[in-house]
N, C-alpha and C positions, 0 to 999 in steps of 0.2 A: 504487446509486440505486434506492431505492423509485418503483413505477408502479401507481398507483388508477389503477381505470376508471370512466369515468360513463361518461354517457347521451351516445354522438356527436349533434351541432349538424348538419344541413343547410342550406346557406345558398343562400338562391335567388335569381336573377340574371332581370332582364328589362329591355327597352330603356328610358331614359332620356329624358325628353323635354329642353328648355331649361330653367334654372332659371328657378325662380318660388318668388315668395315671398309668402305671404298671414299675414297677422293682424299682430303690433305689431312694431314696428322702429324702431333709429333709426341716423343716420348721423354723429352728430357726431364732429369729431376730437378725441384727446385720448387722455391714461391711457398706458399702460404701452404697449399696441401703436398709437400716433397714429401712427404713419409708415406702418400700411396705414390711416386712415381711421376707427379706433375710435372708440367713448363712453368714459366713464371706468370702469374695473375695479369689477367689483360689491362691495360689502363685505358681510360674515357678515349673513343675517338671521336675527330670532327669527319674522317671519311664517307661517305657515301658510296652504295650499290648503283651499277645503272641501271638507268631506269627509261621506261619507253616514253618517249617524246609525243605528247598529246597534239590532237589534230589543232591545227590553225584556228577553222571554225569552231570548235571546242572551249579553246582556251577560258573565253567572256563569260562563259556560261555559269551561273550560279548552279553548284552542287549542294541538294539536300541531302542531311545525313540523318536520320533519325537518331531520337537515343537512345532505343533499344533496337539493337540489331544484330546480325549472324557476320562473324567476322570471316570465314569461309565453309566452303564446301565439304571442302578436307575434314576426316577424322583428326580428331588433335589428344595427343599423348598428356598435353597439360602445358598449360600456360601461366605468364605471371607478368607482373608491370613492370615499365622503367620508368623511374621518373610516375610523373600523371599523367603522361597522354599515348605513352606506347606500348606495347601490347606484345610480349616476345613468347612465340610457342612452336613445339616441334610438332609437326608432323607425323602421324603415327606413322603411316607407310614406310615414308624413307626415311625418319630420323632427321629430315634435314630443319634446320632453326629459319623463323623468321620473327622480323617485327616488323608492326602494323601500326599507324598511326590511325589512334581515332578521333580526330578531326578534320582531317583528308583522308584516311584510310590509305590511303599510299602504304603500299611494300618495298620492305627491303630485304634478301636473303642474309641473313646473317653466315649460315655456315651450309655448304654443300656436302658435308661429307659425308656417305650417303650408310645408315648404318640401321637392315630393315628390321619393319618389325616393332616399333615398339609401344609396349602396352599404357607403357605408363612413364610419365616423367616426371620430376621432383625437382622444383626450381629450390637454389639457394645464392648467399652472396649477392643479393639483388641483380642475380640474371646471367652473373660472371659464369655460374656451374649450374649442371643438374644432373640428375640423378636418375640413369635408362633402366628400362627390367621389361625382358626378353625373356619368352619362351624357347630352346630349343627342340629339336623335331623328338627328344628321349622323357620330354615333361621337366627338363629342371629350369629352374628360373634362375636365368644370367643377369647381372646388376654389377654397371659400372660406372663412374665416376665421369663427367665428362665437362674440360673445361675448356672456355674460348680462348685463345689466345692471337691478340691482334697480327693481322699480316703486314708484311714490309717491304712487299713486294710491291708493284704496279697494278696486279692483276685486280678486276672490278667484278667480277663471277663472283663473290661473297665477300665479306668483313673480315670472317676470321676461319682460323685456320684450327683445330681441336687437340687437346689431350684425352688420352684414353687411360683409365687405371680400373682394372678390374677386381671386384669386390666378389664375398665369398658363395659358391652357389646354395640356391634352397634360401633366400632371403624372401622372405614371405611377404614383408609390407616394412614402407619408410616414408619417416618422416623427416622434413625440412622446416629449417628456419628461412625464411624467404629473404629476409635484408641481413640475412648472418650468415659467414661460414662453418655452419654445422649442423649435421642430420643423425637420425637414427635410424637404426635398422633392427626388425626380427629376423634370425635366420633359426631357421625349425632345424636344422642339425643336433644341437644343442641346446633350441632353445633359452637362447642366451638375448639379450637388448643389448648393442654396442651405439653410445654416444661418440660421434667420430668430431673433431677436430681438430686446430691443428696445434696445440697445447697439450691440452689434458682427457685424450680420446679414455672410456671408462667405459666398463660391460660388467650387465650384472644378469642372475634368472631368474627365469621364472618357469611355475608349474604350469606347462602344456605348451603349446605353439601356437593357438589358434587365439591370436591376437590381432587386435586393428591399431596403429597408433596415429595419434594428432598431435601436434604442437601449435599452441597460440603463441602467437603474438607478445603475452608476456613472460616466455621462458617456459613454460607451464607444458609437461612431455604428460599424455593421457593415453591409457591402456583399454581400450574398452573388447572384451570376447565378440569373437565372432558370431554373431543372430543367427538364429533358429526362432520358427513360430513356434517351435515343440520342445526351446530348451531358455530357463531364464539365464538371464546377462546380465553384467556386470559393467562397470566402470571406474576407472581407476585414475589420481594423479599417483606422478613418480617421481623424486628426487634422484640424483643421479647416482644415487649408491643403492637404487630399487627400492627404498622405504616407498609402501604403497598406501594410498588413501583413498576410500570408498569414496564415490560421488553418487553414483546412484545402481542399481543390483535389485535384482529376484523377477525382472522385469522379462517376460519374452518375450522373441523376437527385438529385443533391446537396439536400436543404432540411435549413434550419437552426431553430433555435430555442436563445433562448442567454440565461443571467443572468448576475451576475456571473462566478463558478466555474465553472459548469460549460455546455458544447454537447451539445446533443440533436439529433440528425440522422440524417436517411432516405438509401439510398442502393439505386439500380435495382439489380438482380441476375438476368438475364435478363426472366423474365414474374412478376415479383415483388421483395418487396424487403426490406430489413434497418433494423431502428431499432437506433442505439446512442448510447449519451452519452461526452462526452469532460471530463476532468476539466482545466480551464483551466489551474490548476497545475501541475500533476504532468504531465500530457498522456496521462494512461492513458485508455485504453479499452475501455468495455465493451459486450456485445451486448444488449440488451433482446428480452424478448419480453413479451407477444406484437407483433408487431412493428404499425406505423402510423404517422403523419403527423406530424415536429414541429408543425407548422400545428394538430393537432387538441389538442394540449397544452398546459396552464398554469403554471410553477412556483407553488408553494407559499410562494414567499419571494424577495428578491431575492439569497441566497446560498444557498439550501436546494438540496439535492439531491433533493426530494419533487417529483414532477409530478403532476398530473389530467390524464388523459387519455382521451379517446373511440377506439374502436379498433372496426374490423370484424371483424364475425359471421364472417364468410370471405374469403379472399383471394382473386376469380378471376383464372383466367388471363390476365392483360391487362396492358400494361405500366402500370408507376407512375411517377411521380405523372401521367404525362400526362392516365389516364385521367380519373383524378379531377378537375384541373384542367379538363377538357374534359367534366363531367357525365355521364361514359359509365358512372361505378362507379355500378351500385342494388343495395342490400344494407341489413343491419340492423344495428344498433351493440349491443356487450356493455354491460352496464349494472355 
């Protein structure tokens, strides 16, 4: 297994007020997700956002683009592709959508509507919906459902116009299919996993709350406990009736990161710690270095054995991944 370094992502966290939501919206039922509350699913546009008219002198100019590059400045909730050259991600602060093309980098806002706050986003449906979760100012975690739907209007301030369907609180972590319409969700109330869709949505349990979940690429929903350097972890696939299959356990400080073929996974080793990948197949395993976070990694394919990955300048003495988790690691990332 090949390991590129970029440039490590910090991601920053601050308290969450109620949600709110400002600018255009609509509630009707209907479309593919009408059983939480939707409009009808957006269809492909040829519209365009406006855009600022570059200088005269400008124009001739040959622009380089590098290939590995920071697509902004902005905190970003979570992103995902359209097609192969565009790039559509919310903004943590205001919630608001854009895509970015990466061979001019040109923006477009896709939606304005401004809804603060958010921590985290879950693309699905290739880009049509995702999936917010919001802090409010009492500690519960708000998560709803949020779909584009094209405008029909004149107006050139954004693309689309939004659905809002709110999902239930105390939803701990979700996962998405990215080119499908359907995701899953923990919610620690219960402690229950619900596959939502818009057919055959299914919830099954399980013992404790403190779960992470992943979906690849080929259908494949994975459970893996939440890390501790001071507690082993576990790993889990799940069928959609909760039959569970070990992948790999007794491991501390355990995180995973997984495509089809192949597991990339961290593991505590006193006041430090070990990256190695496992091959799905085969089941071999190998050590990587320099060692870091599956969490800071991205495969390159949904069966490649190529990752992007951000890794620390040094490793201090402190344990992993706690530290990091608990914003105690400050350091600088290899590039």
């Amino acid at each position: 297994m090949l390991v590129a370094i970029a440039i490590g992502v910090r991601i920053y966290f601050d308290q969450g007020n109620d949600f709110d939501v400002v600018g255009e919206k609509t509630e009707e039922p209907g479309g593919i997700f009408g059983f939480l509350g939707f409009g009808d699913s957006p269809s492909d546009t040829g519209s365009s956002a406006q855009t600022d008219t570059p200088d005269e002198n400008t124009q001739d100019r040959p622009v380089f683009i590098p290939t590995l590059r920071q697509v902004t400045d902005e905190p970003v909730a979570g992103a995902t592709f359209i097609g192969t050259s565009t790039i559509r991600y919310v903004d943590r602060g205001t919630g608001h959508i854009y895509d970015v093309e990466t061979d001019s980098h040109e923006f477009v806002k896709v939606s304005n509507t401004t809804i603060p706050k958010v921590y985290q986003a879950h693309w699905l449906s290739e880009g049509d919906f995702v999936v917010y979760q919001q802090l409010n100012d009492s500690g519960k975690i708000k998560t709803s459902l949020i779909g584009l739907i094209e405008k029909t209007g004149t107006t050139t301030d954004s693309l689309y116009d939004v659905s809002v369907a709110f999902l239930p609180d105390n939803i701990s972590d979700v996962a998405a299919l990215p080119t499908k319409e359907e995701f899953a969700y923990i919610n620690t109330s219960d402690n229950s996993v619900t596959i939502t869709n818009s057919s055959t949505p299914s919830t099954f349990f399980v013992s404790g709350s403190e779960w992470l979940l992943e979906w690849s690429e080929n259908n494949v929903l994975s459970l893996t406990t939440k890390a501790s350097a001071r507690t082993p972890g576990y790993s889990y696939t799940s069928t959609r009736s909760g039959a569970l299959s070990k992948v790999i356990g007794g491991i501390n400080g355990l995180t995973t990161h997984k495509n089809d073929n192949w597991l990339l996974y961290s593991q505590s080793n006193g006041n430090t710690f070990e990256t190695k990948s496992q091959n799905l197949t085969t089941g071999t395993t190998t050590p990587l270095t320099p060692a870091t976070l599956p969490e800071k990694c991205a495969f390159l394919g949904t069966t490649d054995s190529h990752v992007l990955c951000g890794t620390p300048s040094e490793i201090p003495n402190i344990q992993y991944p706690d530290a990091w988790y608990q914003g105690l690691e400050i350091g600088r990332a290899h590039v």
